[in-house]
LOZANU-576778 format. One line per 5 residues: number of its first residue (from 1); their letters; for each residue x negated, y, z negated of C-alpha. Coordinates in Angstrom, 2 decimals. Each point is the difference from the previous one (the first is absolute). Layout:
BEGIN
NUM> a> X:Y:Z ~ ...
//
This chain:
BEGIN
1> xxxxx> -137.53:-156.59:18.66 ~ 3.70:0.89:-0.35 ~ 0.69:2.88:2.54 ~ 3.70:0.56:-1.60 ~ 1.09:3.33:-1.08
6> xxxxx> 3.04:0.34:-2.45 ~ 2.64:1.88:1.83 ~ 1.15:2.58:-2.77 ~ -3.65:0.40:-0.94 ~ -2.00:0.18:3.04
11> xxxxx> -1.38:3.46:-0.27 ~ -1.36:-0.85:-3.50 ~ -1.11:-3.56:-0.34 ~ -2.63:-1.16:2.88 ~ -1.94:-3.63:-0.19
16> xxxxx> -3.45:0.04:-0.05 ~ -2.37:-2.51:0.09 ~ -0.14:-0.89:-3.60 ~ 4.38:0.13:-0.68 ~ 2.16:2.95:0.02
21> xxxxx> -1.07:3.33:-0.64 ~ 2.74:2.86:-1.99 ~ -0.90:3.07:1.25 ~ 0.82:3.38:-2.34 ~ -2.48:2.34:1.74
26> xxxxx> 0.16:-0.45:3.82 ~ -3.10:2.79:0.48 ~ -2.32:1.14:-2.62 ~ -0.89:3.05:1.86 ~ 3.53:1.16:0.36
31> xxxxx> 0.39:-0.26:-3.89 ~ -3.24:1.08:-0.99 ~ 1.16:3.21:2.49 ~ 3.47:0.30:-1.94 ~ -1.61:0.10:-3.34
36> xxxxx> -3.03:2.65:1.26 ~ 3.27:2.00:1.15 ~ 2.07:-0.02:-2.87 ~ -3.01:0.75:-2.09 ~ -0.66:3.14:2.06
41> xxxxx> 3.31:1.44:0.50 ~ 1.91:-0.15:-3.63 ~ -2.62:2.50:-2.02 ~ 0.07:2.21:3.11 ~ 4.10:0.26:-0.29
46> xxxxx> -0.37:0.01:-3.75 ~ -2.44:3.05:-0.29 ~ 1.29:1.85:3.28 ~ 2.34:2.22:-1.99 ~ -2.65:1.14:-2.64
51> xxxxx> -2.61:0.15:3.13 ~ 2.38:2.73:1.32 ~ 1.15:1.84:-2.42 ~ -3.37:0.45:-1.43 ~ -1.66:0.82:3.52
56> xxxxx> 2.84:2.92:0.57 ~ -0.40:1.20:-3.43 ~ -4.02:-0.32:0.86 ~ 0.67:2.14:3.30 ~ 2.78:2.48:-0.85
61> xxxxx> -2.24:1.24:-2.96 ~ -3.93:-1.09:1.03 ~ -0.22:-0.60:-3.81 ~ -3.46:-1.99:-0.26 ~ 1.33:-2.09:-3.07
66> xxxxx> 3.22:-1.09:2.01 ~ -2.10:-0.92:2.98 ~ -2.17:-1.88:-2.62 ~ 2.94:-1.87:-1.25 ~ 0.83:-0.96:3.40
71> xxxxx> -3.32:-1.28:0.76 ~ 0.48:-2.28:-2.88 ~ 3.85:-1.46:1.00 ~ -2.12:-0.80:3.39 ~ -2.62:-1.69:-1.37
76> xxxxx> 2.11:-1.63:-2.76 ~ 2.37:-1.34:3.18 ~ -2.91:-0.89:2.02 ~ -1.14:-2.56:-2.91 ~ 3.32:-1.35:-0.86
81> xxxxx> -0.10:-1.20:3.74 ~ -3.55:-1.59:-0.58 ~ 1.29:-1.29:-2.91 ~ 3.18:-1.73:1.08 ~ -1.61:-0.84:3.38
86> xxxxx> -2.52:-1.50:-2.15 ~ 2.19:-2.19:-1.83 ~ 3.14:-1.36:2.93 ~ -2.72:-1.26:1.65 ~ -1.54:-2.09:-2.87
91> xxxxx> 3.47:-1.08:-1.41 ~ 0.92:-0.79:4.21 ~ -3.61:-1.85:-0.11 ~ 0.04:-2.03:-2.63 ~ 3.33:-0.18:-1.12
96> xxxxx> 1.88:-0.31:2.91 ~ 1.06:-4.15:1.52 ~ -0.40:-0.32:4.62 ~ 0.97:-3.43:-0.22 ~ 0.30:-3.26:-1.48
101> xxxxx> -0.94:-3.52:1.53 ~ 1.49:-3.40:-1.05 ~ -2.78:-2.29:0.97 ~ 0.27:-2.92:1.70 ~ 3.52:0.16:1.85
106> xxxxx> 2.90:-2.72:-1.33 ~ -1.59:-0.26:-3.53 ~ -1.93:2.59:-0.76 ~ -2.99:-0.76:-2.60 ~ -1.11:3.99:-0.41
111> xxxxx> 0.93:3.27:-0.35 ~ -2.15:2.68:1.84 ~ 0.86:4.10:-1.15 ~ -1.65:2.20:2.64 ~ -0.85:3.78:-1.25
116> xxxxx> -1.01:2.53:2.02 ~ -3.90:-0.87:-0.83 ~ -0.08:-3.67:-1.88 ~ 2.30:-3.32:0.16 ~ 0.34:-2.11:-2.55
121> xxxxx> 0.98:-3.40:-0.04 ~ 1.68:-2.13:-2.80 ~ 1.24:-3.42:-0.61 ~ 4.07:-0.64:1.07 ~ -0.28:-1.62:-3.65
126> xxxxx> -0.83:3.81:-1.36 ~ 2.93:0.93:1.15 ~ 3.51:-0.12:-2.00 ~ 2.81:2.01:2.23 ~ 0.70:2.54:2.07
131> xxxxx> 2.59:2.44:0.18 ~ 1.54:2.42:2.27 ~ 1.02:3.33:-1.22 ~ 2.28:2.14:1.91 ~ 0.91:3.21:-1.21
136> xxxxx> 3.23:1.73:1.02 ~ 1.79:3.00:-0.43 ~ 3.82:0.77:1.04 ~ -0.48:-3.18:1.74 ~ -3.03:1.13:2.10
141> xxxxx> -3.09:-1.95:0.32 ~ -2.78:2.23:-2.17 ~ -2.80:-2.37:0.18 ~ -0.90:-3.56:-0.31 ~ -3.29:-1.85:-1.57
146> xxxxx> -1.08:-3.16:-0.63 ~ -1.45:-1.28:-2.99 ~ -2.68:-2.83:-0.83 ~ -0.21:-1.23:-3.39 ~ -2.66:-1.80:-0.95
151> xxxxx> -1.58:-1.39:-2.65 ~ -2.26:3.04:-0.86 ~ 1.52:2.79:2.20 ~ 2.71:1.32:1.51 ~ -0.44:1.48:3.56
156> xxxxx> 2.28:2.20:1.65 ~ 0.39:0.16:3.66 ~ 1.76:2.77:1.31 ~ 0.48:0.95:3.78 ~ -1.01:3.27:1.58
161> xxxxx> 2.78:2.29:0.75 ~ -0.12:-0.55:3.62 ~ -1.00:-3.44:-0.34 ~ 2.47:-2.18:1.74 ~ 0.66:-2.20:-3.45
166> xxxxx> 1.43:2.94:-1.56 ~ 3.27:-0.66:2.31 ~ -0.40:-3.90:-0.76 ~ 3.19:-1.14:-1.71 ~ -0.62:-1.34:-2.90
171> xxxxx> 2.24:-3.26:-0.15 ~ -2.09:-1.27:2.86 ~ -3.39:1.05:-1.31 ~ 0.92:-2.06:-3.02 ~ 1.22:-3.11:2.17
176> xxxxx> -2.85:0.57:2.02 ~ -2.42:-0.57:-3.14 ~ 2.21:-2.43:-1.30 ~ -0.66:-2.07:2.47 ~ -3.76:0.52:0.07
181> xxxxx> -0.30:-0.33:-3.81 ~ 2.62:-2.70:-0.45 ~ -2.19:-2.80:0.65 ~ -2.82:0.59:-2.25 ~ 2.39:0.64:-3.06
186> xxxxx> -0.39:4.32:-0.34 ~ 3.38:2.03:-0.84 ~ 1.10:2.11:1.98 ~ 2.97:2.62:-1.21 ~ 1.75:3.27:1.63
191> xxxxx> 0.52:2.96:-2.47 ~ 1.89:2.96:0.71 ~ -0.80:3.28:-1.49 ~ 3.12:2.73:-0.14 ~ -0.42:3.61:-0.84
196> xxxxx> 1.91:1.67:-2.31 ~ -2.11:2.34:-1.62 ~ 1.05:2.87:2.52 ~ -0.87:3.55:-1.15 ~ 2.61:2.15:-1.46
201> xxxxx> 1.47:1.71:1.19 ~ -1.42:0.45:3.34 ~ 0.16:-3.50:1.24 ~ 3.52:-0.16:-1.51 ~ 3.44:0.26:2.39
206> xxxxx> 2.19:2.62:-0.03 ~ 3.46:-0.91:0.44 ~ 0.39:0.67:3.44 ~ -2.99:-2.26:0.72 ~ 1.48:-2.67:-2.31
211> xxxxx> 3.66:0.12:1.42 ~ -1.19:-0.09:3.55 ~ -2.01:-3.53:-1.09 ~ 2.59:-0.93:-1.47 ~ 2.91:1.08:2.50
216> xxxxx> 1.99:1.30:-2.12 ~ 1.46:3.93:-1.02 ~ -2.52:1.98:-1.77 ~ 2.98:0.28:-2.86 ~ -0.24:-3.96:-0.68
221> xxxxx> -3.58:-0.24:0.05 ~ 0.03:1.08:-4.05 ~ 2.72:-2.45:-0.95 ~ -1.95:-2.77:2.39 ~ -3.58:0.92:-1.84
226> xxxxx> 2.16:-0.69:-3.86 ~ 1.12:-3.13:0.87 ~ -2.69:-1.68:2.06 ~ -2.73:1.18:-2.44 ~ -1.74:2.45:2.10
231> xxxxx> -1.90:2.04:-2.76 ~ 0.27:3.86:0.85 ~ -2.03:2.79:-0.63 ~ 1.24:3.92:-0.41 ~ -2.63:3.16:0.07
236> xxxxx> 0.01:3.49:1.37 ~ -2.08:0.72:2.75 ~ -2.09:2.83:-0.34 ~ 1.43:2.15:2.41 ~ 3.17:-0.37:-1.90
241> xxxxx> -2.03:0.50:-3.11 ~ -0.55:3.76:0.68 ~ 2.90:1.30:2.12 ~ 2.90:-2.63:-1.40 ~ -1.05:-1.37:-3.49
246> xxxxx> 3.36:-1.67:-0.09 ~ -0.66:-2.53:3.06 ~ -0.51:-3.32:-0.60 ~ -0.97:-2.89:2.87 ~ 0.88:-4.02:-0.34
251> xxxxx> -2.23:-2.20:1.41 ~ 0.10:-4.29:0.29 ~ -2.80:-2.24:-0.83 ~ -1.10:-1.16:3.55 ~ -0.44:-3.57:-1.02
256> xxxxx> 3.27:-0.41:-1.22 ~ 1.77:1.88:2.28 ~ -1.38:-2.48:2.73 ~ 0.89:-3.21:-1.93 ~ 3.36:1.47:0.03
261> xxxxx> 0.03:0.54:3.66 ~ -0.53:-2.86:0.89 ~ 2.52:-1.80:-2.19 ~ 2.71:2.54:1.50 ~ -1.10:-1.44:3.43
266> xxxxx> 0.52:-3.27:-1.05 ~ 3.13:0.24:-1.55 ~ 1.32:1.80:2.95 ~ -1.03:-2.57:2.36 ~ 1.33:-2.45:-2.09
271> xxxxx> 3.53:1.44:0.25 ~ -0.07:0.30:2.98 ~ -0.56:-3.49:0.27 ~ 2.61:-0.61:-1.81 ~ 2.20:2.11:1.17
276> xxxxx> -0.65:-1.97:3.74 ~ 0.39:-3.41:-2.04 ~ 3.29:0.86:-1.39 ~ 1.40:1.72:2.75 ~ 1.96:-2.28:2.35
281> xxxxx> -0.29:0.34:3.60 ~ 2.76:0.52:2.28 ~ -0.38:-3.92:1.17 ~ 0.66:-1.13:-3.56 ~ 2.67:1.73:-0.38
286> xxxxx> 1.28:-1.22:3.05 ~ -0.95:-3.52:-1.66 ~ 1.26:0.81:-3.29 ~ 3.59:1.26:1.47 ~ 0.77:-3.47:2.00
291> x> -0.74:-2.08:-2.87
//
């Protein structure tokens, strides 16, 4: 058996004795455990503030109906626990993909999709392509998955958040599958999805945020936002609402605003390229002068 392990991918891919095995969930007890925890916690953080404010309205007047309704925020929190606790771990059970095996190695005949209880196996004719989605924001990796489309199904295989293929990039992830999948005739394609739909206006930039992205004045960051396209968005915060109705705040469209950054880098480092190019050196004038 081939003992080779890709150097990009080594954390993630591992040969086995039937081909090469993808792994998405490295432990299942570690996300079975994330999932039990998350379920816990969030109705807890969600109900705390009613939790208090009825138990100190409960104490400071030993009303029996307030202490009733407190009773009954503690039991209604208790259940949405059960509740959600009840459900992450069914979606994590059945839903969610370990690994996947390409059976045998070189040209692989099968398909095998490990879940945390079952596998299931399926012809490499069953299946039609597979793409990798990676999801970015501001540039920033947000998450990555893998999709299987078959001829009945579509499976999505996404990593755990610790899991080391999380951090994979995704050029070589494709390659890598490329070249497994290449042989026996499956598409393979890389897909990149970009946020834009920030929320405004709190995931907006102010103009100080913008200008300092952009490295520019904060007075040239309006004229910059007109010309480049950079759609803009003016409100009042509340604060301003009640003590200075008049106020009004700017903010930039995130997504834009990056684009735009990074086009002002690139123009910049192109002239400055060009401004090395064109500049002669004190040798060629030298050169230039005894001609």
């Amino acid at each position: 058996m081939e003992t080779r392990r890709p150097g990009p991918l080594a954390e993630v891919v591992a040969p086995v004795t039937a081909g090469w095995r993808l792994v998405f969930v490295p432990s299942r007890a570690r996300e079975l455990a994330v999932a039990l925890g998350g379920s816990v916690l969030v109705p807890p953080m969600i109900a705390a503030p009613l939790l208090l404010a009825a138990l100190v309205a409960a104490v400071v007047s030993g009303n029996s109906f307030l202490w009733g309704g407190f009773w009954v925020l503690l039991v209604l929190t208790v259940v949405a626990v059960i509740l959600l606790a009840a459900a992450m771990m069914y979606v994590a059970v059945s839903m969610t993909v370990r690994w996947v095996e390409f059976r045998p190695l070189g040209t692989p005949a099968q398909v095998v999709i490990a879940r945390f209880l079952r596998s299931s196996t399926m012809a490499m004719d069953d299946l039609r392509r597979v793409v990798v989605i990676e999801r970015l924001s501001l540039g920033q990796r947000q998450s990555i998955k893998v999709v299987l489309h078959t001829g009945s199904e579509t499976v999505e295989c996404e990593p755990a958040t610790s899991a080391p293929l999380s951090r994979v990039d995704a050029q070589a992830l494709t390659g890598w599958l490329t070249e497994q999948l290449g042989g026996v005739k499956v598409a393979v394609e890389r897909q990149t999805e970009v946020k834009r739909d920030f929320l405004r206006p709190d995931e907006w930039w102010t103009p100080s945020r913008t200008a300092e992205l952009w490295r520019v004045p904060v007075g040239e960051v309006d004229a910059i936002a007109a010309r480049r396209g950079v759609e803009t968005y003016g409100y009042t915060p509340r604060a301003a609402a009640m003590y200075s109705p008049g106020t009004s705040v700017t903010v930039y469209d995130p997504g834009r605003a990056y684009e735009v950054a990074e086009e002002l880098r690139a123009e910049r480092a192109g002239g400055r390229a060009a401004d090395g190019t064109a500049a002669p050196g004190p040798a060629e004038d030298d050169a230039t002068e005894s001609r």
